[in-house]
C-alpha positions, 0 to 999 in steps of 0.5 A: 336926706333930712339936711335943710337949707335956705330960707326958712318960710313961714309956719314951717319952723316945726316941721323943719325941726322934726325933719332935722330930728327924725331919721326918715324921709319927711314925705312919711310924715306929710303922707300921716298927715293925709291919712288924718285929712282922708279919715276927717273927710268922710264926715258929710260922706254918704254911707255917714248920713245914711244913718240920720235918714231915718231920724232926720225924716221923723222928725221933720217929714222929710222925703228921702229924694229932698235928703239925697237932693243934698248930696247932688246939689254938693257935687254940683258945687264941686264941679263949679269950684273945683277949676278955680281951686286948683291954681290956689293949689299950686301957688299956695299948697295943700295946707291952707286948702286942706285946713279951710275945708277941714274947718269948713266941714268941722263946723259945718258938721257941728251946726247941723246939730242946730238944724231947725230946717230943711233949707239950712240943712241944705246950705250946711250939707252942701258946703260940706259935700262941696269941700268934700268932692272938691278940696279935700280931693285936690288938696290930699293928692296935690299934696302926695304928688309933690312929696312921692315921685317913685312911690306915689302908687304906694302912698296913694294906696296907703292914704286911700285905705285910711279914707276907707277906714274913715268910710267905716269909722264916721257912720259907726260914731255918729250912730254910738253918740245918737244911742246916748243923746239923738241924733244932734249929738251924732252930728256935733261928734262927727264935727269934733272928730273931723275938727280934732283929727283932720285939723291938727296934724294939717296945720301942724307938719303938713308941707307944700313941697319938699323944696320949701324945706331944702328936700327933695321928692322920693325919686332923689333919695331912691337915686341916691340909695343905688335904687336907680330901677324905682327912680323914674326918668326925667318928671314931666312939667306941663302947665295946664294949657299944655296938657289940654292940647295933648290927647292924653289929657282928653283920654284920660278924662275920657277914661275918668267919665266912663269908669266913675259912672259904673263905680257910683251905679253900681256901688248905690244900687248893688244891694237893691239888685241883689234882693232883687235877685232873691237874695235874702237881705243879710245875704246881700249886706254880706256881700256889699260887706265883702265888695268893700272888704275887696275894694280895700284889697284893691287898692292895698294891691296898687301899691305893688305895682312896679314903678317902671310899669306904664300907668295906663296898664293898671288903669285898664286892668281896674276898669277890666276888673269892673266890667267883668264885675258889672257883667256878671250881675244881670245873671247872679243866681246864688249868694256864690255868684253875689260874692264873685262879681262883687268881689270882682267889681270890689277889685276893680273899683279900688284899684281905679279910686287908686290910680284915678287921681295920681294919674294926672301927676304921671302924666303931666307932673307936679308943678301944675298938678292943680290947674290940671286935675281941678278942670278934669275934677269937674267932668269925673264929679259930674260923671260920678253923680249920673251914674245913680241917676242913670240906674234909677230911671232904668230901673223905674222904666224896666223894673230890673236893673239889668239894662242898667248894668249893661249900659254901665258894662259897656262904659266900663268897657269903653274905659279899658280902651280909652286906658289902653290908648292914653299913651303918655305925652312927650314933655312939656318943652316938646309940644 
């Protein structure tokens, strides 16, 4: 399995020699090398600059719509760059894409302790939230894809609980070095924490494809154990012109657009509605503590899911889960009540944060993987943003965020049809 062959290619020396050393498959270590982009990605994430709202908006008098105005103006950016990104994916791989967007950001994180102004917070912000909507997204589940074929849903579920634990991690160093020294010291520590453990290991082991070091995906090597029923028949190979003539495509951006506007509606907003319930405040931060304890459930869960299972089946049963979470909110009565539809919806969304991105790579393959899920990156960044503005102008129409929720219902609802009805397509040569 480790036996390499073939001409060696650039900066692959190293991880050629630690192959022919160790006594596992490659893909593991490309897939601990992810582990340290996902943790390194959630520097400029929003539950991370949440905690220099306050400190930021002291000392400058900034509003809190001019902060929150970066966050959008990123994703909007990622929605832009995200389709010409994706063909550099597939022709020069994950490890230029992921090391330029670590640096970016790392540098970016360690100059926003120099910030003198609104606008450069803006330029700065924005190219880091950029990077983080767009290539960091492409780049860690391009990488994936091409290294696991018969366990791709575990490896995605193991990348995603390490860019939870970065979600938890970022906010907690940023706020113990601003105890020290202010908050510049929070920002130049989450620039040497992303720089550090995003940087290295990437430049280091990580590999395009298996092929480039004489290897082959996972499914060969379960084949080849006698574990036939995990390895998956013939892998699709669609360019991305072909994919979009498919309505399996247009289905799962479909799906995409309807399930990622409840995730982020929800998710911004739960606590606000909670107390707006009658909740005492620690009350709802319990249970936003416990959505995120089940979102990290959900996604542990996806990698038990068998690989000969139709992928649509999961994806429906995520946005399902999300639904039945959404609709239960309008009604909550009691801290009981709190935890079973956020834990509910918790579920849900970690299962389709999961599944989301590796389904393109099921559907249509891994040589194109880029092309494709770089144009549909674009809708589901665009979508993710409406989702919080949606709740927010209902809210300031009504005064609850019940019409809220039911409209994100009725979309988590569109997105278990649109799952159910995404059949996938015949192969590329076929269409």
């Amino acid at each position: 399995m480790n036996e390499t062959q073939g001409r060696v290619p650039a900066g692959q020396s190293l991880p050629r020699a630690v192959a022919a050393a160790l006594p596992i498959y490659y893909g593991w270590v490309v897939l601990a090398c992810l582990c340290c982009a996902g943790f390194a990605r959630q520097g400029p994430a929003v539950a991370t600059l949440s905690v220099f709202v306050e400190p930021l908006t002291r000392e400058f008098g900034w509003s809190r719509t001019a902060l929150s105005g970066a966050v959008s103006l990123g994703g909007l950016l990622a929605a832009m760059v995200s389709p010409l990104i994706g063909p550099l994916l597939d022709r020069r791989g994950s490890r230029l894409v992921l090391c330029v967007a670590i640096l970016v950001n790392g540098v970016a994180l360690l100059l926003l302790s120099l910030t003198p102004s609104l606008l450069v917070f803006y330029l700065l912000f924005c190219i880091a939230r950029m990077n983080w909507a767009g290539p960091f997204e492409l780049g860690i589940y391009g990488a994936l894809n091409n290294w696991f074929v018969a366990r791709r849903t575990v490896a995605a579920s193991v990348v995603n609980l390490a860019q939870m634990f970065g979600l938890v991690a970022m906010p907690l160093i940023a706020q113990f070095a601003m105890l020290h020294d202010g908050w510049r010291a929070g920002w130049l520590a989450l620039g040497l924490v992303v720089l550090f453990v995003g940087f290295v290991p990437v430049w280091l082991f990580l590999v395009r494809r298996p092929e480039d070091m004489g290897l082959e995906p996972d499914r060969v090597a379960l084949a080849a154990s006698g574990d036939i029923a995990a390895a998956p028949a013939i892998e699709p190979r669609f360019s991305r012109s072909q994919a979009i003539r498919t309505p399996a495509f247009w289905l799962l951006m479909l799906y995409t657009m309807m399930v990622y506007p409840v995730q982020a509606g929800v998710s911004l907003h739960q606590a606000s509605h909670l107390i707006g319930r009658g909740l005492d405040p620690t009350m709802a931060a319990f249970v936003v503590s416990g959505f995120s304890l089940m979102s990290m459930l959900g996604t542990a869960a996806c990698g038990f899911i068998p690989g000969r299972l139709p992928y649509r089946f999961p994806l429906a049963v995520a946005a399902a889960f999300m639904l039945a979470g959404t609709l239960m909110l309008p009604g909550v009565a009691s801290a009981q009540d709190s935890f079973v539809a956020a834990g509910l919806f918790g579920l849900g969304n970690g299962a389709m944060l999961t599944l989301t991105p590796v389904a393109w790579a099921q559907y249509f393959g891994r040589t194109n993987y880029g092309a494709i899920r770089g144009y549909a990156l674009s809708a589901q960044v665009l979508a993710q943003a409406a989702g919080p503005l949606l709740s927010g102008v209902l809210y300031d129409w009504t005064g609850t965020y019940t019409v809220s929720l039911h409209c994100l219902s009725a979309l988590a609802g569109l997105g278990v049809i649109a799952a159910l009805a995404a059949i996938p397509p015949r192969r590329a040569e076929d269409v």
